[in-house]
LUMTITOR-48138 format. One record per residue (C-alpha): residue number from 1; residue in three letters; chain; x, y, z. Coordinates in steps of 0.5 Angstrom, whole numbers, plus 500, padded with zeros to 3 digits. Layout:
REM LUMTITOR-48138
{pt NUM,"ALA","A",{X,Y,Z}} ...
REM end
This chain:
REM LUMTITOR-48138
{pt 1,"UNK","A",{140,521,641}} {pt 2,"UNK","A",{134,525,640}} {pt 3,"UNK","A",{138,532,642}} {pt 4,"UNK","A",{142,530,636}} {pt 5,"UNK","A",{136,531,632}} {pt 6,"UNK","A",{136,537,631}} {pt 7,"UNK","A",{144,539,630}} {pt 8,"UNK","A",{144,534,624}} {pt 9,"UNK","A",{137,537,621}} {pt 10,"UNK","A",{141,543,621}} {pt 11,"UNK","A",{147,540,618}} {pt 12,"UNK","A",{144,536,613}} {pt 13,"UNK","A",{141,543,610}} {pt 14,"UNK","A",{147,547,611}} {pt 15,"UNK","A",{148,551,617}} {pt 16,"UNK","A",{151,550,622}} {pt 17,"UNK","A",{148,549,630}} {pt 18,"UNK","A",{151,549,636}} {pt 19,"UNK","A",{152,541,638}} {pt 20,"UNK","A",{150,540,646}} {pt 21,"UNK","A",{153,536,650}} {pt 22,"UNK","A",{150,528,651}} {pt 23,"UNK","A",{153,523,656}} {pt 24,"UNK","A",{152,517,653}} {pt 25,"UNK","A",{159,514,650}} {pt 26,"UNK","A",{156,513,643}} {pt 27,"UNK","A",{152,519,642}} {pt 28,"UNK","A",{158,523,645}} {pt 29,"UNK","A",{162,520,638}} {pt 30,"UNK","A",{156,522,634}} {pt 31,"UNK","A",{156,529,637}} {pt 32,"UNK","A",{164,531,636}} {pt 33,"UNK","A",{163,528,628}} {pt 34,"UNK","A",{158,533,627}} {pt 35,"UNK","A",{160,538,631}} {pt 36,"UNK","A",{167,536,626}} {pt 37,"UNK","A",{162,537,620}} {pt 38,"UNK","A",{159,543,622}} {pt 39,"UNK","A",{167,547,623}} {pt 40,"UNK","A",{168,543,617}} {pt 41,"UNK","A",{162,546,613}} {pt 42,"UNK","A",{162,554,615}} {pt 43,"UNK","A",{170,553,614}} {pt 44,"UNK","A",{169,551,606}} {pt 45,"UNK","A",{163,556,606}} {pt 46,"UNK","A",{167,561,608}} {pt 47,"UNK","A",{173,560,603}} {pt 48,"UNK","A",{167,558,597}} {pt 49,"UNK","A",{165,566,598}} {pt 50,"UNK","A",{172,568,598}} {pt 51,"UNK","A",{173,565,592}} {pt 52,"UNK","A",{165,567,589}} {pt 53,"UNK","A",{168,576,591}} {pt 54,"UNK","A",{174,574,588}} {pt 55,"UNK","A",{171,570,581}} {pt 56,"UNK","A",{166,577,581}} {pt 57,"UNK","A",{171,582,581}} {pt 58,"UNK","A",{176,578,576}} {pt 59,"UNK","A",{170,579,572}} {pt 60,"UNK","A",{169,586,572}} {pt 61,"UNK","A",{178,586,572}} {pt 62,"UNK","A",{181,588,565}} {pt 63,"UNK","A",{187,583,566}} {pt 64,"UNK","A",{192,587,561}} {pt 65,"UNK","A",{192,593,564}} {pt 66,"UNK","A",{189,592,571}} {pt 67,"UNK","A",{183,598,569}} {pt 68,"UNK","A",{176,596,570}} {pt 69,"UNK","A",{173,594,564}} {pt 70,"UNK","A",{167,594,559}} {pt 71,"UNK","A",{162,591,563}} {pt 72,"UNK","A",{164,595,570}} {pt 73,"UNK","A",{164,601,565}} {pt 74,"UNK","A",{157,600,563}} {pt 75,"UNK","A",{155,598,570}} {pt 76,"UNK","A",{158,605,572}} {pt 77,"UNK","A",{155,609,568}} {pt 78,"UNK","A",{148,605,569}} {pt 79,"UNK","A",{149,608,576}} {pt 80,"UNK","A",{151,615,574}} {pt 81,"UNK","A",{145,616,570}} {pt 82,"UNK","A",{140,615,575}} {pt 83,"UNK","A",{143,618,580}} {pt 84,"UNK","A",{142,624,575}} {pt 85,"UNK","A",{136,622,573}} {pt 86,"UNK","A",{133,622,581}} {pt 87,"UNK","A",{138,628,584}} {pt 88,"UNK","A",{141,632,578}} {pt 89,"UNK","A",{148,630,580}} {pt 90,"UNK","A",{152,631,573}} {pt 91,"UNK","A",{157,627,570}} {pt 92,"UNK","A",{161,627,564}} {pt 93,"UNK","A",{164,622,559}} {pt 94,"UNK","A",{172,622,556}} {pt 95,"UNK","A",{172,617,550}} {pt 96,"UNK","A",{179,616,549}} {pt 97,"UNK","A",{183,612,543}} {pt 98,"UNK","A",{191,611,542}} {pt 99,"UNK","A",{192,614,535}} {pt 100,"UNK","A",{195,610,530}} {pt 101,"UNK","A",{195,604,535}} {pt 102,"UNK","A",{195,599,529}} {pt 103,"UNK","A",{201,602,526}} {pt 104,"UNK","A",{204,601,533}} {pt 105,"UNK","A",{203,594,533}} {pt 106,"UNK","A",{205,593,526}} {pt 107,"UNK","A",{211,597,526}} {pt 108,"UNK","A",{214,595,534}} {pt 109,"UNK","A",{209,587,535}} {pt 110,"UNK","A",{204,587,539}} {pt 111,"UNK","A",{208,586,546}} {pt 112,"UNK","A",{210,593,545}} {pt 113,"UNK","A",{203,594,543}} {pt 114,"UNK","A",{202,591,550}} {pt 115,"UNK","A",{206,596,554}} {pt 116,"UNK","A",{203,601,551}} {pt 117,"UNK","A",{197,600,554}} {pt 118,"UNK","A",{198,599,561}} {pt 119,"UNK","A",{202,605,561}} {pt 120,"UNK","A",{196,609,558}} {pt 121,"UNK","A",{193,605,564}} {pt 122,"UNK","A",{198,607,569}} {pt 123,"UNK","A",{198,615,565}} {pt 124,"UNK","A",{190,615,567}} {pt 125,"UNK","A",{190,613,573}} {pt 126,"UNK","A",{196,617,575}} {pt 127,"UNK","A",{192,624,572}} {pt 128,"UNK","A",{185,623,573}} {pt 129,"UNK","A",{181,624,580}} {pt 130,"UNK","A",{181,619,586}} {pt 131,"UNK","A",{174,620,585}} {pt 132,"UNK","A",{173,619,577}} {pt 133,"UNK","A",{172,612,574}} {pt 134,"UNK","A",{177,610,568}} {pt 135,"UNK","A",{176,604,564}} {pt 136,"UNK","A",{179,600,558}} {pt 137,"UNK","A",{172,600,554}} {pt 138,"UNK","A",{177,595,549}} {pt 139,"UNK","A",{182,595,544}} {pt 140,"UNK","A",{185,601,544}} {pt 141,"UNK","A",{180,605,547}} {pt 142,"UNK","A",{178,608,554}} {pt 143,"UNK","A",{172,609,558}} {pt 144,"UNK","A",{172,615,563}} {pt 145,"UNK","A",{167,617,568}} {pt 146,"UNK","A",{168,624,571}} {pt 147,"UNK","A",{162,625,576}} {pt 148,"UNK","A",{160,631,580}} {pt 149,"UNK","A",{163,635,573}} {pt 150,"UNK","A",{161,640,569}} {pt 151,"UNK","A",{164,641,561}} {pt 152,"UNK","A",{170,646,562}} {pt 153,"UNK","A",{172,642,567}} {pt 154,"UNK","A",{172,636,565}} {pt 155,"UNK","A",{175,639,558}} {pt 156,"UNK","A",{181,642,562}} {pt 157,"UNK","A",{183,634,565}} {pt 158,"UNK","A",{182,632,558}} {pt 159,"UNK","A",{187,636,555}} {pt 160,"UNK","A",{192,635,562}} {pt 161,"UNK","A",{190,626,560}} {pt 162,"UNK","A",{193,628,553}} {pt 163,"UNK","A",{199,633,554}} {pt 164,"UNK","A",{201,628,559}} {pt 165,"UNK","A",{200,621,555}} {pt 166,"UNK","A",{204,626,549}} {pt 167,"UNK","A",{210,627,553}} {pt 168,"UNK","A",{210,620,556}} {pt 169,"UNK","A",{216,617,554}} {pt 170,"UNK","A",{214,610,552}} {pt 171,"UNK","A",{218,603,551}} {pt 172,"UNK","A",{220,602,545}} {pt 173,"UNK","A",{214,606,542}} {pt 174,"UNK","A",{217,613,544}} {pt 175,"UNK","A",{212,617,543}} {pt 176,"UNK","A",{204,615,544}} {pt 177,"UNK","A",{198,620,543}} {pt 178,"UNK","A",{192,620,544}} {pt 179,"UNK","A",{185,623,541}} {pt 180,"UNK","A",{180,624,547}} {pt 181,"UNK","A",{171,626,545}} {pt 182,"UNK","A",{168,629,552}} {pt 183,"UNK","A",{161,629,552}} {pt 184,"UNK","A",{157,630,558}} {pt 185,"UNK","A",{151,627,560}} {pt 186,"UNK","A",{143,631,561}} {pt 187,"UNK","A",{136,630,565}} {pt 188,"UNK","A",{134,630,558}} {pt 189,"UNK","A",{139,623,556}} {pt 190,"UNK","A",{134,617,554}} {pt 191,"UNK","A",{139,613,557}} {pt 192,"UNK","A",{146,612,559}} {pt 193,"UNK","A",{149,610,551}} {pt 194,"UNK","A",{147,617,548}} {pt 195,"UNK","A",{152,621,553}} {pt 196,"UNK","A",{157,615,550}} {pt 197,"UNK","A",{155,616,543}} {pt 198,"UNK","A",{156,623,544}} {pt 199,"UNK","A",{163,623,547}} {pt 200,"UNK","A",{165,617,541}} {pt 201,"UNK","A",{162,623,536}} {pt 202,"UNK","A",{167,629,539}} {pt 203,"UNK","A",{173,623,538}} {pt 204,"UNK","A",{171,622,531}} {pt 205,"UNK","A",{171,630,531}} {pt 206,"UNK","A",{178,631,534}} {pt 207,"UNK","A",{180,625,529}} {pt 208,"UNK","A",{179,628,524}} {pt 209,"UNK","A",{182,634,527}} {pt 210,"UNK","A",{189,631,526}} {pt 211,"UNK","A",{189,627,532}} {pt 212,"UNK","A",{193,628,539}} {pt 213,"UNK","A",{186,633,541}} {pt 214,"UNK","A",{181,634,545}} {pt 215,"UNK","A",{174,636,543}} {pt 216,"UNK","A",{167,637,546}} {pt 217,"UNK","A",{160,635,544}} 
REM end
């Protein structure tokens, strides 16, 4: 009994240790039902941390189109400002939104509004970079990160998104546009919000401009 002492302790506060052999019938009984419970309790830790990375990463999961999302996107550029702050490395901001969405949905119902943003989704994901990071901010906007990027680049893939979505052909909708803000980020930026604010004011601008455009600021 006593060389059960330790492995039941053990039990008791959730681990799990080898059980040792012992000869005496009633004991030998004591000993499998705790080596049962050990196997029993790493099994079901096991499937609770499965089930703990799966509920983390639905969180961070937009679930219409299957894009990261808004906490994701602030966590990504949390990251990207201080890697700039602590090694320099730039990257720049997309800020796009689907033009005249609301009459998209007005006019064709908000299944097909649906259908347009996942297939805004997959046109993004298909057109930028493996390395880039792309996001549904929310609603009808969209979040890119471009990193290791410097402004007439990121310019050029802007203007690549926004003639690719234009000639997209769409269900439904037929023909969608976006307009699209870029901003990039400086060492002198107080924190990682005021590259966005900049990138939404260039989305502002190319509305303005007529929409289906790309501007910088």
């Amino acid at each position: 009994m006593r060389a059960l002492t330790e492995p039941a302790i053990a039990l008791g506060k959730g681990l799990s240790v080898p059980v040792p052999e012992v000869s005496i019938q009633e004991s030998a009984e004591v000993a499998v039902a705790l080596r049962q419970a050990g196997e029993l309790l790493a099994a079901r830790t096991t499937s609770l941390v499965a089930a703990n990375q799966e509920l983390e990463q639905l969180a961070r999961v937009d679930a219409l189109t299957g894009l990261q999302n808004r906490n994701s996107a602030n966590e990504r550029l949390r990251q990207e400002f201080l890697r700039l702050k602590r090694s320099g490395h730039l990257y720049v901001v997309l800020f796009m939104d689907i033009d005249y969405f609301k009459a998209i949905n007005d006019t064709y119902g908000h299944d097909t509004g649906d259908q347009v943003l996942r297939h805004v989704a997959t046109v993004l994901k298909d057109t930028l970079r493996e390395s880039d990071f792309v996001a549904r901010y929310g609603g009808e906007e969209f979040l890119a990160v471009l990193p290791e990027t410097n402004a007439e680049g990121a310019l050029r893939l802007a203007e690549t998104v926004r003639q690719t979505v234009s000639r997209h052909a769409f269900p439904v909708a037929e023909r969608v546009t976006v307009s699209i803000g870029v901003a990039m980020a400086t060492d002198q930026d107080k924190n990682e919000e005021v590259a966005v604010r900049r990138a939404d004011t260039a989305l502002y601008q190319a509305k303005a401009d007529g929409r289906n455009a790309v501007r910088g600021c």
